[in-house]
N, C-alpha and C positions, 0 to 999 in steps of 0.2 A: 730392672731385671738383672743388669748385671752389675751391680752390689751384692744383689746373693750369692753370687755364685765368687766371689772371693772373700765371704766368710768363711767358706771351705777351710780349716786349719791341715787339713792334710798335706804331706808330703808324696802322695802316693797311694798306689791301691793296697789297701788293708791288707795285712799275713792271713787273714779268713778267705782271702780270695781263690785260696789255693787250698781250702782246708775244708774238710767233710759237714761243713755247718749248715743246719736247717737254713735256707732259703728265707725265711721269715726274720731269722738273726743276723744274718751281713748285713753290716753297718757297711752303704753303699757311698761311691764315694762325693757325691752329691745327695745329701738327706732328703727321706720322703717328704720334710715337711718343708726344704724350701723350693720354692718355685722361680725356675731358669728357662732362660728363651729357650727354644729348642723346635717347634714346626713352623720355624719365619719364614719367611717370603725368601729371603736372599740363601736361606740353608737350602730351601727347596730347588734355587733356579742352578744354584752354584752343583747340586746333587742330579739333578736332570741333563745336564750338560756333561758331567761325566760318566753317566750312566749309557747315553748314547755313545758318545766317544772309547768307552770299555768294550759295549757291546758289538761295537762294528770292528773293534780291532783282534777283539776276541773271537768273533766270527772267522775272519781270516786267518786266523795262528787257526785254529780247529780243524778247518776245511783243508791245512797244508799239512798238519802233522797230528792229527787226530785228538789233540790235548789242547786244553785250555789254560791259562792263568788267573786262581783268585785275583779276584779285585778288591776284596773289600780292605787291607791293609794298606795297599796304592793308593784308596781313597781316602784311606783315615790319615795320610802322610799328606797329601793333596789339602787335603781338609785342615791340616794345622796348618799348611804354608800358609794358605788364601786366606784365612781371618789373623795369621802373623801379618801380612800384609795390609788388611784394612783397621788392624790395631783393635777388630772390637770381633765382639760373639763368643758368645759361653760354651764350654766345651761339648752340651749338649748340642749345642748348633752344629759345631763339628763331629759329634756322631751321626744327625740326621745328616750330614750331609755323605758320611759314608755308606750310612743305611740306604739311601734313596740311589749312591752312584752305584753301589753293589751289585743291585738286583740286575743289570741292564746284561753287565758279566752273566750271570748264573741265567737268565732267558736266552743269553745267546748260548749257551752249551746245551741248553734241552733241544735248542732250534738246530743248530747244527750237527748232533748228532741223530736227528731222526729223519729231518724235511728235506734235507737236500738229495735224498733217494727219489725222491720224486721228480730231480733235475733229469736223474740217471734212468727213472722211468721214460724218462718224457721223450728221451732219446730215441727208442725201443717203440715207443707207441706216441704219438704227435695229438691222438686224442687226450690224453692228459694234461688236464689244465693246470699250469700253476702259476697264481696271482700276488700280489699284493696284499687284497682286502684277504685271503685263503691264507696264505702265511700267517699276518698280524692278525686275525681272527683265534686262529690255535694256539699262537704264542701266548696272546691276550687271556683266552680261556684256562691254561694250561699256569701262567702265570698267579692270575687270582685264587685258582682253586690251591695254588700251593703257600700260600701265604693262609689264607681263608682257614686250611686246614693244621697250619701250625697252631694257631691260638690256640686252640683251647688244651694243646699239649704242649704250652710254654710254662704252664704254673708245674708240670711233672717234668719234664725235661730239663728247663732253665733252673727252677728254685730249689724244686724238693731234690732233684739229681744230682745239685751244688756240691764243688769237690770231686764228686762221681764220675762226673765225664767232664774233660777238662775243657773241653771248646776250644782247642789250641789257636784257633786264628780268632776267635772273638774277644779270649783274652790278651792274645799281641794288640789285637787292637784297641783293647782297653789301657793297654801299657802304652801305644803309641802316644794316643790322645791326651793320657796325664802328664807323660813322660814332656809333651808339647807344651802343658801349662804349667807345669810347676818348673822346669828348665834345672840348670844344674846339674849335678852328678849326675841323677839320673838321665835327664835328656842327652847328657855327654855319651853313657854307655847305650842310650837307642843311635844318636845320628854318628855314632862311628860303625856299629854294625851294620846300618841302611847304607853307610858310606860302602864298607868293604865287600857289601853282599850285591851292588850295584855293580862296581867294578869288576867283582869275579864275574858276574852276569855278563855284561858286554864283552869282557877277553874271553869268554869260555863259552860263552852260549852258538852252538852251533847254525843257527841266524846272525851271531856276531860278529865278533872277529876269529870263533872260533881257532884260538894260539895252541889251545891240547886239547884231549877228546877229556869230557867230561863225565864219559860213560865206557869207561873200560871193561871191560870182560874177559872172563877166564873160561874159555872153552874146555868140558873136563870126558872124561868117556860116555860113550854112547847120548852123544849130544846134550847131555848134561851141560848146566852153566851157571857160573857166579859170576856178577857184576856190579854196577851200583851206578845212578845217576848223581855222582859226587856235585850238588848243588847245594848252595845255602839257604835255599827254603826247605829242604827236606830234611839238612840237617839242624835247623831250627823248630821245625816241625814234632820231629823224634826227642829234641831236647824238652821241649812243652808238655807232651802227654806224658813221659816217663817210661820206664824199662819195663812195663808190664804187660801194656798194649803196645809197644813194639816188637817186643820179643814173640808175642803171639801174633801180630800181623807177619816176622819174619817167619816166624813157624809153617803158618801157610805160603808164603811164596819159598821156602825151602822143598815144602812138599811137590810143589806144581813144579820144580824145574830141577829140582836133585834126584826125585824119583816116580813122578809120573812121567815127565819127558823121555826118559829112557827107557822105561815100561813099556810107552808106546809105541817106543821106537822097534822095542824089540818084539814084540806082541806083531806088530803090523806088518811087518816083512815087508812082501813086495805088492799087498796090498792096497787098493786105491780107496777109500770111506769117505763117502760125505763129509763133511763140506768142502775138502781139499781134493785137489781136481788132478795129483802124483803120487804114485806109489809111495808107503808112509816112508819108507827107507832112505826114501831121496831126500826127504824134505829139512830143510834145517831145523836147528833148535824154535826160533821166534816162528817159523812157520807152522812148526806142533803145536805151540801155546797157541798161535792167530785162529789155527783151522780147530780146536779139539779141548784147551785149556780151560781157552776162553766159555764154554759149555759149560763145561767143569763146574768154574768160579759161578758162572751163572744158575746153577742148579744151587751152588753150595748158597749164594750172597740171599737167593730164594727163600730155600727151605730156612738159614738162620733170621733172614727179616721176618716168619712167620712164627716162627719159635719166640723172637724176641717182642712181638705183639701180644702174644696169647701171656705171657709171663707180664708184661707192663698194663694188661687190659685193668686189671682190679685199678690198680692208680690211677690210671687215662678215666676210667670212669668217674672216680672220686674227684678227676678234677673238671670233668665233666659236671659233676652234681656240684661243684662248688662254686664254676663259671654261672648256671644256669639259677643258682640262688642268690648272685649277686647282680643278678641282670635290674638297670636301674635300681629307683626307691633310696629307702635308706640305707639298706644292705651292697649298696656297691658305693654309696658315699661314705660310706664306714670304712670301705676298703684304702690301704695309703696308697700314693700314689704311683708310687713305684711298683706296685700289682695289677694295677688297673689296664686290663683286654677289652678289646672293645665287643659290645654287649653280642655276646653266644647267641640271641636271638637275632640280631643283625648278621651275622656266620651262618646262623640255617637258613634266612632268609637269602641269603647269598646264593649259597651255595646248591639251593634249590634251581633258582634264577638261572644261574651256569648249567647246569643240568636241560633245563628246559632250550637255553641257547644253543648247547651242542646239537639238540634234538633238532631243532628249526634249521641250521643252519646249514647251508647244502654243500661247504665243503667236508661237513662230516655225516654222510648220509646215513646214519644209523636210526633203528624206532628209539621208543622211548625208554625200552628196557634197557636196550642198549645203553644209551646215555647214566642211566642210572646206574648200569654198572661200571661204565668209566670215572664218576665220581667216587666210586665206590673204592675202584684199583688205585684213584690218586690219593685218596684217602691215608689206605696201604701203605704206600709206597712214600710219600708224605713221612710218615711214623718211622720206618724204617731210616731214609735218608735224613731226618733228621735225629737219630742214634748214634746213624755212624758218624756223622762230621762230631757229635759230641764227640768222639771215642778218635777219630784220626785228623778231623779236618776237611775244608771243601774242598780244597787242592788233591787229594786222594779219594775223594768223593766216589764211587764206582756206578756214576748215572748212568752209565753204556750197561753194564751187567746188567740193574736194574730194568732198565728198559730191552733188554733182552729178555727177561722172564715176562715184564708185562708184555710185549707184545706177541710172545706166545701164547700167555692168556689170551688176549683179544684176539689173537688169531682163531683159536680153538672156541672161543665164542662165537666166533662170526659163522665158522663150520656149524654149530649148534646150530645157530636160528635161523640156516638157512640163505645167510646173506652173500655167501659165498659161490659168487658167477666162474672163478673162474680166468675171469678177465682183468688187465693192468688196471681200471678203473676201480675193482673191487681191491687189489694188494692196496692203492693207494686211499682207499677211503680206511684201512687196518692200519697202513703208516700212521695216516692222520689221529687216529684214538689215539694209538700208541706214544706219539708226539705229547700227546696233552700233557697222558700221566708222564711220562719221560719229564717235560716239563714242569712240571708242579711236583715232581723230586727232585730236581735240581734247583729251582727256588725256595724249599723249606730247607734245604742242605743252608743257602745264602742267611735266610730268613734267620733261623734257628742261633746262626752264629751271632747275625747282627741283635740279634734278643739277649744273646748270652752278651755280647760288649754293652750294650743297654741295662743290664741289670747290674754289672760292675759298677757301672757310671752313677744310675741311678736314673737313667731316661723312665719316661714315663711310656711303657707298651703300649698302648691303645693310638699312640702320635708315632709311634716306628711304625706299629702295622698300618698305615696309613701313608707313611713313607715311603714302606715297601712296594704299598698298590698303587706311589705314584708313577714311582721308576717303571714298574710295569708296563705301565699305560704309555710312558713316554718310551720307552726301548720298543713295545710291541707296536708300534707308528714306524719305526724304521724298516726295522727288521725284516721286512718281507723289499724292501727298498735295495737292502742290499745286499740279499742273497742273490735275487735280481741278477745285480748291475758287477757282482762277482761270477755269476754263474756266462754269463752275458760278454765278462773280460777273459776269464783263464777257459770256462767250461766245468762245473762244478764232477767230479766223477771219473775224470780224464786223468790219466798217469803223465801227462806232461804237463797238467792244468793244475787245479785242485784236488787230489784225491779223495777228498773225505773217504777216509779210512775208515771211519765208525758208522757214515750212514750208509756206506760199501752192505757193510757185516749185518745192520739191519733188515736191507734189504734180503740178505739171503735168509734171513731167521723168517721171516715173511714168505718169503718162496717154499722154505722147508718145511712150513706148518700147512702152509695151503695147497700146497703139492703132496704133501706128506710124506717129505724127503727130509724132515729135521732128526740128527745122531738124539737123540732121548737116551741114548743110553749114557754117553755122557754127561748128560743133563744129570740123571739119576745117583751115576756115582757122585757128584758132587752135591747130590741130596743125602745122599748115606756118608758121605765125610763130615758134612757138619753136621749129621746125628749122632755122630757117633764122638766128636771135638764135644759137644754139649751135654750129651747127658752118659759117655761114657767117661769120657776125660774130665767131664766138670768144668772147662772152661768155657769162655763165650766165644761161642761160634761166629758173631757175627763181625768180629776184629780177624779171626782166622780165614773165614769164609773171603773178606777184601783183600785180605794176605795172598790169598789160591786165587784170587784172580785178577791183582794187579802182576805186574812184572815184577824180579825177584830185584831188578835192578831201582826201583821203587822204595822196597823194601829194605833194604842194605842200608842207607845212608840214615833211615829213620832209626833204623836198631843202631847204627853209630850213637847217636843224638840221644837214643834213650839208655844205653850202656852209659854214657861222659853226664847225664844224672843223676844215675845211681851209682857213679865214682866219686861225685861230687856230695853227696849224700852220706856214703860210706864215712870220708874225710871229716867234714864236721859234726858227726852225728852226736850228740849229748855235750857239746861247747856250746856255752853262751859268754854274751858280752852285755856291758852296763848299756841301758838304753840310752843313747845321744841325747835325746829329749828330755832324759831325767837328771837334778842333780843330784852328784852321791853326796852321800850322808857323813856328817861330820865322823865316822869314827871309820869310814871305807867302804870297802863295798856293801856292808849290812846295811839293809835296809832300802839299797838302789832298785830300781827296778829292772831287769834282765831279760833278751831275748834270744833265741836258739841261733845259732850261727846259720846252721841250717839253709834255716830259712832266708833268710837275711841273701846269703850265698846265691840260691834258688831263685830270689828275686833279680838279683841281678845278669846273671843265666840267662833266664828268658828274658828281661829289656833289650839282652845286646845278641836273643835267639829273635827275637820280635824286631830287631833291627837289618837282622841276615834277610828274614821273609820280608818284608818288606820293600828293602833294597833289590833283591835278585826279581822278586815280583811286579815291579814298578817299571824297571827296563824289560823285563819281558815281555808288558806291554807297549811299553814305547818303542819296542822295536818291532813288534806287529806292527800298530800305527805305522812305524816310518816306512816298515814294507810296501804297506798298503797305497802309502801315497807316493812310494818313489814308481811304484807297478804302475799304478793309475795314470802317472803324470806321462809318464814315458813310455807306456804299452808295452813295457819288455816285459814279462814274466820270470825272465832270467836273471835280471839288471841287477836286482837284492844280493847276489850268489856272487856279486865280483867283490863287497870289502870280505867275503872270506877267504882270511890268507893264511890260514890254519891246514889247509887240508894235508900237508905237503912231510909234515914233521918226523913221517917214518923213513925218509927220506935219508936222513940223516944216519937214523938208527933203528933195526927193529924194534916196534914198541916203546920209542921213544914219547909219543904222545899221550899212549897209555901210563906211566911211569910218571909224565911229567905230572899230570892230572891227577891219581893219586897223593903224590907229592904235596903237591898244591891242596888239595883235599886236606891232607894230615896238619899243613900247615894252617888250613880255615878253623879244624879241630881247634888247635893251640891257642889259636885267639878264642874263643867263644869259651873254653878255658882259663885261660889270663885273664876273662873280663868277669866270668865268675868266681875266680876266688879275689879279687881286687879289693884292695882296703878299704875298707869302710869309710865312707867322710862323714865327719862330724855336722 
């Protein structure tokens, strides 16, 4: 087996990788027609073990500060060291093994930002139960149905969309992986970026040593604000997709914090409105976004993932008709291998199955219509998150939002059929739907990417989707283990504890639908902003709509990364140079072969922007992990909070820390810069 896989003459992933060609025409970088290890035994065990280890550490970062960290670039980097070390496995082994550790990540942000309202229930009312088997049971459910429901919108998303939507972290992770076997120049420009985005990560990341604030801000009138979380995954991030969907994702966080913020501010007076519990006047800038924005975005993220469904339906269906005519026989062995999903009628039977287990299963006490229409919203929601991560990434993913519109839907369904007592028992059996889907949008966000690094490679789909449901299985066995035994150490809900900040905010979207105290009105304007971005502006709503409702401080750093693209772009646009590979032709360049500098430039960009994520990514989980176990070990809660010796730097100077931190930023630019215009090696 691996013989084949070093007839590979490649140097690298193809210039098409990056380029608007039929899905059916990339030449991927492992041929369909050879066949490479790839679902072994040792990919599987080495992928289950970090998938668990991502998931509990990612658990913890979530519940402290309401954000998670991608895992699947960690994994892909994990994944080259451990078979550099045993000297053997084809690079497809090292994709399943990131595929499999991935998902553990991506169940634990559906988990944590919906279940652990139930901690904060339970507090409030002692008859709420919350278990083990009740955790892992949703996670499980919520997990498959989002994997389940990717297939058969891999062949429109992943192949036909090729070029279209860039998959920014699927394709760092495809750059990782070659960058790991082919070595050389290019692996030189991935492990100095992993090197340098590591380092700023530890000195800067506010769990670190935090030395400057990473996240400066410019407070402007009427509580107006520009900032930017100056990090090398975001500014890798922006470099990947390009200046078009970052410009519109900054479009919208411009909107939400340059001129609704003060709108509101001025509009509300002294005023006190749902969901904020101080007259509006008082309240700071992040507190108008927490209590009012956050609506907003989620009306907007809504209404644009419905827009962008009913527009991709004709395709989704065509590949619908094209899964379900390859199902067995000779028409799915005709198909190559690098196409091959596993059979669409195994998917209905699936997902039927899931359906009827929600229905039985008594920690989601819903009839059967019910249940039907929870497969129904993961479905949905499914489709949508996996657009966006094509379009920004899983790392900006907006699974909170989403799961703020579904569980208004299932809220307002439960009022329908009646199911609605009333009682703490009835909010938590609406968490728990809501959880699912919440859940299986945040695994097809994972899924979708690890399909897009799979199809770069040349993995065989139908062995990732089976990767995906392993990770699943082995993260949903924990998972409820250690929300537990976290809720149990700090107090999951508590401001000196855990706060879970996101399943805070669920909780009240739940109280506001079933009470009938949820702001709708701000729901709606952010329904009529993205009607009016999409079909009056002509742009895509649903890059705008994640703009309006992440932080503007989010959005800055990406428009950096995608502005120093299209600088980079500008500069060599119409140079070419003789291909290395080729030799010239006795009378000169006539007759050489020639390619766009461009490009060339662009590749190298993202290796050492796919080296920034990476790096800043990788210690942002190892420093959960190391939290987790210096808290555990020693009971302190507080004990993490002593190597930060950063806090003090204004001390010195006002805004010294701010200053520095930009600085430093400008100075991360310049490299990621220098390494994309760097001389070409022969």
């Amino acid at each position: 087996m691996a013989t084949a896989e070093h007839d590979v003459q490649r140097k690298g992933l193809p210039p098409e990788a990056y380029e608007p060609v039929p899905g059916d025409q990339y030449p991927s970088y492992v041929p369909a027609a050879q066949s490479v290890g790839e679902l072994t035994a040792k990919a599987v065990a080495v992928g289950i073990l970090l998938s668990i280890v991502f998931g509990a550490a990612n658990a913890y970062l979530g519940l402290r500060v309401g954000l998670t960290v991608s895992a699947s670039i960690p994994a892909a980097v994990m994944a080259v060291a451990v078979f550099r070390v045993l000297r053997r496995g084809s690079i497809l082994e090292t994709n399943m093994v990131q595929t499999v550790a991935s998902s553990g990540e991506s169940l634990a942000a559906g988990v944590i930002f919906t279940l652990p309202a139930l901690f904060i229930w339970q507090r409030e009312d002692p008859t709420v139960v919350v278990d083990v088997v009740q955790v892992g049971a949703i996670a499980l459910f919520g997990g498959l149905l989002g994997v389940l429901f990717m297939i058969p919108l891999r062949s429109y998303l992943i192949s036909r969309e090729h070029g279209h939507l860039p998959f920014p972290e699927g394709t760092a992770c495809a750059e990782v992986q070659v960058a790991g076997q082919v070595g050389g120049s290019k692996a030189a420009l991935l492990f100095q970026g992993l090197g340098i985005g590591a380092l700023y990560q530890v000195l800067a990341n506010g769990r670190g040593l935090a030395l400057w604030n990473e996240s400066p801000a410019i407070n402007l009138p009427r509580k107006a604000q520009l900032g930017g979380d100056f990090t090398p995954e975001l500014l890798g991030v922006g470099f990947i997709i390009g200046p078009r969907i970052a410009a519109i994702m900054f479009g919208g966080g411009a909107l939400a914090w340059l001129i609704l913020i003060p709108a509101i501010d001025i509009w509300g007076g002294t005023s006190t409105v749902y969901p904020a519990a101080a007259p509006m006047n008082t309240l700071a800038s992040g507190d108008i976004w927490n209590s009012y924005i956050r609506y907003v975005g989620a009306g907007a993220v809504g209404f644009a993932g419905i827009v962008t469904l009913v527009k991709s339906m004709p395709t989704i269906l065509e590949s619908f008709r094209l899964g379900f005519s390859n199902i067995g026989g000779a028409g799915y062995a005709s198909v190559p291998r690098t196409q091959q999903d596993l059979p669409f009628r195994l998917v209905g039977v699936l997902a039927a199955l899931m359906a009827l287990a929600i229905w039985l299963f008594p920690g989601v006490p819903v009839n059967l219509v019910g249940a039907a229409l929870i497969v129904v919203f993961s479905f949905f929601f499914v489709t949508v998150s996996s657009r966006i991560v094509g379009l920004i990434g899983s790392s900006s993913n907006p699974v909170s939002g989403m799961t703020i519109a579904a569980l208004i839907l299932t809220s307002l369904i439960w009022v329908a059929l009646g199911l609605n007592d009333g009682t703490t028992a009835s909010k938590a059996a609406v968490l728990a739907v809501g959880a699912v889907v919440c859940i299986s949008a945040a695994m097809a966000g994972d899924t979708s990417q690890d399909l897009k690094t799979g199809f770069l490679l040349g993995a065989t789909p139908r062995r990732q989707q089976l990767g995906e449901m392993i990770g699943v299985m082995a993260s949903a066995l924990v998972m409820g283990s250690v929300l537990i035994v976290l809720n149990q150490s700090y107090g999951i809900g508590t401001a000196d504890g855990l706060p879970a900040p996101q399943a805070t905010l669920m909780s009240l979207v739940i109280d506001g639908v079933l009470e009938s105290s949820l702001p709708w009105g701000f729901v709606v304007l952010g329904m009529a902003i993205a009607a009016i971005v999409e079909f009056v502006l002509r742009q895509p709503a649903l890059a705008f709509a994640v703009g309006l409702y992440l932080p503007i401080s989010l959005t800055t750093p990406i428009m950096v990364g995608g502005l120093m693209r299209l600088a980079l772009t500008r500069r060599w646009e119409g140079e070419t140079v003789p291909d290395a590979d080729e030799a010239p032709s006795p009378a000169g360049h006539s007759g050489t072969a020639k390619h766009p500098v461009a490009s060339e430039k662009r590749e190298q960009g993202v290796l050492f922007a796919s080296g920034l994520i990476a790096g800043a990514a990788l210690v942002g989980v190892l420093i959960g992990g190391i939290i987790y176990v210096v808290t555990q070990a020693t009971g302190d809660p507080t004990v993490a909070s002593r190597w930060v010796i950063g806090d003090d730097w204004s001390h010195f100077y006002p805004y010294s820390a701010e200053l520095i931190g930009t600085a430093l930023f400008a100075g991360l630019c310049w490299l990621l810069w220098r390494a994309a215009n760097r001389r070409r090696e022969a």
